[in-house]
C-alpha positions, 0 to 999 in steps of 0.5 A: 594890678601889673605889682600883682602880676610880677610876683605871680609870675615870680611865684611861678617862676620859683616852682619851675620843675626840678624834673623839667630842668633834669630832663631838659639837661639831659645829652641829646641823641645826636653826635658830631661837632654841630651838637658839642657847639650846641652843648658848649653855647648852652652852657657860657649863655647860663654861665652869663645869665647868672651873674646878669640876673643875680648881680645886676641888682635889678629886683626886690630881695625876694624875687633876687632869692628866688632867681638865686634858688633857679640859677642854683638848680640851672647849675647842678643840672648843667655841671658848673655848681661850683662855677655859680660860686665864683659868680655869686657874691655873699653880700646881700644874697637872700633865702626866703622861707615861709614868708620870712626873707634873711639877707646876708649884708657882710661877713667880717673876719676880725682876728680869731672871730667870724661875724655875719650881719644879717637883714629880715624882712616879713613880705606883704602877705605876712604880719611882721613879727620879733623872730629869735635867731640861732645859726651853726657855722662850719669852715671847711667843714669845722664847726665853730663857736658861737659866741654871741647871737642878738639883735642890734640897731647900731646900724642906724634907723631901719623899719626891719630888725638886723642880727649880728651872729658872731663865732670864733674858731680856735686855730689861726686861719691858714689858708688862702680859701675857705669853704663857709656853710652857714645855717641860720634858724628862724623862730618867732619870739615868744615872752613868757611871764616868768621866763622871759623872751624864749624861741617859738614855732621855727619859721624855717632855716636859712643856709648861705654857702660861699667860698672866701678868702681870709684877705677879703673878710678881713678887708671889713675890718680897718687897724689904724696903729697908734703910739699914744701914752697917756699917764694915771699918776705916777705909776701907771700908764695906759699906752695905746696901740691900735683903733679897730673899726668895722660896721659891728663897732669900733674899739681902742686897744692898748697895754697897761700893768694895772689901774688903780682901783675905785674908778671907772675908766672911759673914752669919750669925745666925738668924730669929725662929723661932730657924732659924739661916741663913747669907749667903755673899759672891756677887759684888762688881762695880762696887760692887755687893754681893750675899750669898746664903744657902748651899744648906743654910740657908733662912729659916723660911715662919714668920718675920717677921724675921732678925737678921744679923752681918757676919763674916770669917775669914782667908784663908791660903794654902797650900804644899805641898813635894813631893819629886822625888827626887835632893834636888829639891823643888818648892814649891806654891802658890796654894792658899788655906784659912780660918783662924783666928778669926771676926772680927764687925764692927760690930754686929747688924741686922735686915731684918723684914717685916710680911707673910708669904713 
């Protein structure tokens, strides 16, 4: 009864007139030093109530969205809308819509890319449900790319889904601060027959707002230099250069002419936590070597190293004879399967850190 109580007083809460408040902020009819003491008392006690309220991570999500949605209109009311921003932090702020809650877990710039992790959450009084999310970014007033959009649970086991949103923007970024809006469209997911998986009745749209600085987004994403030479036979060579991680995932970036071809090439090994991860070849393009970790692999928020083995396996294509009948057959080919043994080239190495991710 006293649960039941707390979020009718929060659903209450969360209705408080927007005139009430216009009104209440309105000058009063009286003048002299007395009523500009008043005025600027008003005033700091909001400015530390907010920061109280909404970092103090005193409540569930949702009563901290609806407390964000009050102390955002306090804010317009009084005149320090802008100030709220610089109180308020990105990470873990929540909108509710509908039943629905989103929370923004983190925001990572990594080189030209802006990614944005995000947490769903059903209340108690809606039926959990697979939701189809679609956002638009803009970064002082850009909008950006969108490159990818999917659900992931590379983040370890949870009982509610987490989206990554990815985008990217064409022009280095500049400066110091950015001014970020972001708008994400929740929809429940529908699986048609023979269309597959396809976007439903919206549920409501989510906007996050907040200013950021390029050295702090980037600040999610840890570069450790490496100086690795690992040779392919007499010709060719892979040289490492870089590991990247960040809580999206991890990858192993390096320069090579070219590979010899019919293989596939890999990472493997573990880190120091004994969690077993595997790196696949992403791209080889003008020298340039990216490997990044499969989907199903992450490194453990424990370690403080990895130790990797550069791998192959032979590519062997495939033929398929279907008969046609009347003595005609026609041969397939084109396909291409991974056979036979794991060939280790060159020896172990290492990427470690001396500072947690």
């Amino acid at each position: 009864m006293r649960q039941a109580n707390e979020f009718l007083f929060l659903s209450e809460f969360g209705k408080i007139d927007d005139g009430f408040l216009c009104d209440t902020a309105k000058p009063w009819n009286h003048t002299g030093q007395a009523f500009e003491t008043m005025k600027f008392v008003r005033k700091a006690a909001c400015v530390f109530l907010v920061p109280a309220l909404l970092g103090g991570g005193l409540f569930h999500s949702q009563v901290k969205a609806a407390l964000q949605e009050f102390t955002t209109q306090l804010g317009k009311f009084l005149g320090i809308t802008e100030d709220l921003a610089d109180y308020t932090e990105a990470p873990n702020s929540s909108v509710t819509q509908n039943g629905l809650t989103l929370t923004l877990k983190e925001v990572i710039l990594d080189q030209n890319q802006l990614l944005f992790l995000l947490d769903t959450q059903f209340d108690s009084r809606s039926e959990p449900r697979e939701i189809s999310l679609a956002a638009d970014v803009w970064m002082n007033g850009e909008k950006l790319n969108a490159l990818e959009e999917y659900t992931s649970d590379w983040m370890g086991s949870q009982s509610e889904p987490q989206y990554m949103v990815r985008f990217s923007f064409d022009e280095e970024w500049k400066d110091s601060q950015a001014k970020i809006k972001a708008v994400f469209k929740a929809c429940e997911l529908q699986v048609d027959e023979e269309t597959g998986p396809m976007s439903g009745a919206e549920i409501g749209q989510y906007e996050f707002s907040f200013h950021a600085s390029k050295t702090v987004l980037e600040d999610h994403t840890v570069s450790v230099p490496l100086d690795i030479s690992v040779p392919i036979d007499n010709t060719h060579e892979i040289q490492f250069a870089k590991f990247v991680k960040n809580s999206v995932g991890s990858r192993i970036e390096g320069t090579a002419s070219e590979l010899p071809e019919g293989y596939v090439y890999y990472l493997e090994g573990t880190d120091s936590t004994g969690r077993e991860i595997r790196y696949h070849l992403s791209s080889l393009i003008d020298g340039r070597i990216v490997f990044v970790n499969e989907d199903n692999t992450w490194i453990s928020s424990d370690a403080a190293w990895i130790r990797l083995q550069l791998c192959r396996q032979k590519l062997n294509e495939i033929k398929r004879t279907e008969d046609m009948g009347e003595g005609e057959e026609i041969v397939g080919e084109g396909a291409f399967e991974v056979n036979g043994e794991i060939d280790k080239i060159g020896g172990e190495f290492v990427a470690e850190w001396q500072f947690g991710f």
